[in-house]
SEVEX-978203 format. One record per residue: residue in one letter; x, y, z of N, C-alpha, C, O in turn. Coordinates in steps of 0.001 Angstrom, whole numbers, plus 500000, padded with zeros to 6 digits. Layout:
! residues N
aXYZXYZXYZXYZ
...
//
This chain:
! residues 98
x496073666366131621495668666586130241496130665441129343495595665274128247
x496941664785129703498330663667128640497062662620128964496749662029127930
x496175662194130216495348661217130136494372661039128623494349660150127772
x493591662377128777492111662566128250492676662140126744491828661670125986
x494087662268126229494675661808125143495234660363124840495249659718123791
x495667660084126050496759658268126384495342657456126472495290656629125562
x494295657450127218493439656681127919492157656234126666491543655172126555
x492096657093126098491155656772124370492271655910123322492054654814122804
x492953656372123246494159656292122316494404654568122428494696653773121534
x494170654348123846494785653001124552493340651943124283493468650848123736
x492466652285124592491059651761124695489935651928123259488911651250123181
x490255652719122427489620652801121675490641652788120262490541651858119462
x491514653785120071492306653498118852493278652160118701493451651768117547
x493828651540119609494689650497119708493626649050119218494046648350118297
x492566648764119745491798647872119029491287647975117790491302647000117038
x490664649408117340490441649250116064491710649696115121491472650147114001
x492680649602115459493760649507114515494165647890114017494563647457112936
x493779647016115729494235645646115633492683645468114532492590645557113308
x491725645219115487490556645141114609490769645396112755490503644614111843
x491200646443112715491586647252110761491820645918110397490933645147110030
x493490645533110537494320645017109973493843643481110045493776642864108981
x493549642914111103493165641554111000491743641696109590491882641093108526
x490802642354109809489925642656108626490649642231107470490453641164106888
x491499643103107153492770643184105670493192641912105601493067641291104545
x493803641289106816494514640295106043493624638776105963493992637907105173
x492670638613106681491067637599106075490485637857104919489825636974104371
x490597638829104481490216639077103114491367639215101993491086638982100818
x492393639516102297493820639352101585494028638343101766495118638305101196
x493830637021102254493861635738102181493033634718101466493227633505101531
x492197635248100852490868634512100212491299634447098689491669635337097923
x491153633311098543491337632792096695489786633004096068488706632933096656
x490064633274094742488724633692094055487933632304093419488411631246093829
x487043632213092681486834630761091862487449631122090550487779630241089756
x487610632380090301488247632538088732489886632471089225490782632420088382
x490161632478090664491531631983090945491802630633091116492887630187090742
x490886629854091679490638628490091308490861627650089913491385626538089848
x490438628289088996489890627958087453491120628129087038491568627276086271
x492317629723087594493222629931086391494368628722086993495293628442086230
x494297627928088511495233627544088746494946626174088543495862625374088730
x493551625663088104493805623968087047494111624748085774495258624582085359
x493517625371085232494233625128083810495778624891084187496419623851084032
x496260626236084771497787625706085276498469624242085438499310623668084747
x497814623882086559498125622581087119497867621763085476498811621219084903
x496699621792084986496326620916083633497651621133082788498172620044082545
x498359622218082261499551622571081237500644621956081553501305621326080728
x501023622099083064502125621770083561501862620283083521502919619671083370
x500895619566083599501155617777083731501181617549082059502182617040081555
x500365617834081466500812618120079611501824617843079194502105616961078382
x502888619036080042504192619522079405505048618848080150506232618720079838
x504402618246081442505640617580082250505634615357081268506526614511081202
x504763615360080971504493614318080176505309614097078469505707613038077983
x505347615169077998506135616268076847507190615718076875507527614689076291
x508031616669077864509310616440078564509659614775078967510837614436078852
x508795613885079370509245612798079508508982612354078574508756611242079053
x508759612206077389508583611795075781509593611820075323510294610821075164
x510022613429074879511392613569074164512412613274075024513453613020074420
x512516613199076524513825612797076855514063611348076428515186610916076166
x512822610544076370513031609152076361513208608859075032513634607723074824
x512974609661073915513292610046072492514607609867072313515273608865072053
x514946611275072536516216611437072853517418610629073325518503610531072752
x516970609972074672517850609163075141517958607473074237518841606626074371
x516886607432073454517100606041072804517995606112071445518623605156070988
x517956607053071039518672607918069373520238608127070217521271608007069559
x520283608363071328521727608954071766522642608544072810522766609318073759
x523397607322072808523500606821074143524049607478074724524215606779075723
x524705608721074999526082609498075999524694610755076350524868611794076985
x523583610372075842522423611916076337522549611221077707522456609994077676
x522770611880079055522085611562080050520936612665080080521062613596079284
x520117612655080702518866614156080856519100613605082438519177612476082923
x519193615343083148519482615666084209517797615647084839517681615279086008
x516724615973084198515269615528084626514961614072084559514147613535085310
x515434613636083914514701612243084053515272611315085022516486611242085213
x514037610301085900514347609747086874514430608698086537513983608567085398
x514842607699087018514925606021086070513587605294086742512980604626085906
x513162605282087698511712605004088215510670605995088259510587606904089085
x509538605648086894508441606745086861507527607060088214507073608173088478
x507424606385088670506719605985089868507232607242090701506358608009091104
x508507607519090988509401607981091845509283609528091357509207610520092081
x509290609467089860509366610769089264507758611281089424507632612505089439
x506949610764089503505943611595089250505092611355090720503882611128090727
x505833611433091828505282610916093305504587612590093707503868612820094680
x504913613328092951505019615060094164503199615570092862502199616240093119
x503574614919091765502135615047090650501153614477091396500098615075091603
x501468612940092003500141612269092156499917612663093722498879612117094095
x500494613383094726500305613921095584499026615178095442497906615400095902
x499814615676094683498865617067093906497119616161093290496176616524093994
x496865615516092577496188614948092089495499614250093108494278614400093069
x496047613359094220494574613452095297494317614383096092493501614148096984
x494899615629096008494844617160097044493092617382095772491922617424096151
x493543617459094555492580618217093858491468617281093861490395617741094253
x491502616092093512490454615057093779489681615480095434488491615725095627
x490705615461096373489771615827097800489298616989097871488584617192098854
x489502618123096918489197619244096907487621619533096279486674620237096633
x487883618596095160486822618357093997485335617869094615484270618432094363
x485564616296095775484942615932096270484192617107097427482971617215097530
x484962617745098056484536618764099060483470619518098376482320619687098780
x483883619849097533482613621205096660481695620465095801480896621193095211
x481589619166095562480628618551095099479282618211096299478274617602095940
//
């Protein structure tokens, strides 16, 4: 009797449980285009404000000689290497969907 219960259970419920869940998480993995959209504006604010921030520190640091700023790097190049990384990701991204 323990078969007619183990032998379905094994062959039929055990795959579509695997089957369920892989479903869930291919579709719980998918970005939207209005998730796309909210994460340049993002990306757009944050280079804004990260530009901001290197203004007034350099403000700052010329009005104050004992300011050190714990953000600022002494080679821009160096400081903004992980931005312009980001910036040809979105450029190759841009190109793809064009």
């Amino acid at each position: 009797m323990e078969e007619i219960i183990i032998i379905p259970a094994i062959f039929i419920g055990l795959p579509w449980l695997i089957l369920h869940y892989v479903t869930k998480w291919k579709t719980a993995a998918t970005i939207t285009s209005d998730d796309e959209v909210l994460l340049e504006e993002m990306y757009q604010l944050a280079k804004r404000l990260d530009e901001r921030m290197d203004t007034v520190e350099r403000l700052v640091a010329h009005d104050h000689v004992d300011f050190k700023p714990a953000r600022l790097v002494q080679d821009p190049e160096e400081d903004n290497l992980k931005l312009a990384e980001l910036e040809k990701l979105v450029a190759e991204k841009r190109g793809a969907n064009s």
